[in-house]
N, C-alpha and C positions, 0 to 999 in steps of 0.2 A: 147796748141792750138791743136784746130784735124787734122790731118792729110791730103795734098789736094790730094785727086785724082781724075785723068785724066782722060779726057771725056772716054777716048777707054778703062778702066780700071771699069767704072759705065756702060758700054754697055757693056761691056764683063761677070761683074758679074750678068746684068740684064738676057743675055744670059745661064747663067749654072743656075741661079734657074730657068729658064722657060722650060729646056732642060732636066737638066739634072737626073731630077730624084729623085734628093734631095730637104728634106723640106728644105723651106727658111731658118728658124733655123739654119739648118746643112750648110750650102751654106752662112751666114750671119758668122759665127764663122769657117769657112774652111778660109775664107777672109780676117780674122781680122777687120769685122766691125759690125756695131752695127745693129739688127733686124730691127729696125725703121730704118734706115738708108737705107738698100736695101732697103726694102716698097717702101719707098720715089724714088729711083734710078729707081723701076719696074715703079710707077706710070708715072715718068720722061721719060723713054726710053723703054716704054713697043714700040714693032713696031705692035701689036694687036689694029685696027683704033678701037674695041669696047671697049676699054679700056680710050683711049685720050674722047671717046666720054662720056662715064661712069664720067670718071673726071668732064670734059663740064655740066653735067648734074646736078653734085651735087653741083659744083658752084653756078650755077644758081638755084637749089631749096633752097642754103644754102640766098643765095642773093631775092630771094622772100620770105623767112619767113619772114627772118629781116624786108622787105619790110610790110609784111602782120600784123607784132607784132607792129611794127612805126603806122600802118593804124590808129588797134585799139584802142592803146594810143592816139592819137588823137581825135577817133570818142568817146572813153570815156571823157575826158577833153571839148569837145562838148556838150555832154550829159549834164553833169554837170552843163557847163554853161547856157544850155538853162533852166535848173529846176529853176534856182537861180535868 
């Protein structure tokens, strides 16, 4: 099982890759945790409001594809039926 850490321990490593100078890389394995992992903790606990917004944003285009590919699967199966 992985290991749990603590809110003040994912805010604190969010703070030294944003700070300090070092690639994430180097800041993810100074840590003993996984690259993807910080990512995730920056994306979590970045305190930059164009970041939380950047998130926000790709939610929602990720959530109107989806919305946009359902449309046309539908307007085709329409199609279809009105030929027939």
């Amino acid at each position: 099982m992985a290991p749990k850490h603590s809110e003040d321990f994912k805010r604190e490593a969010v703070r030294i890759a944003t700070h300090s100078g070092l690639t994430r890389r180097q800041v993810a394995s100074d840590l003993g945790v996984g690259f993807s992992t910080l990512g995730k903790w920056m994306r979590e606990y970045s305190t930059d409001p164009t970041a939380a917004e950047d998130a926000e944003l790709r939610r929602e285009n990720e959530r109107l594809r989806k919305e946009n590919r359902i449309l046309r699967e539908a307007r085709e199966v329409l199609k279809k039926a009105a030929i027939h």
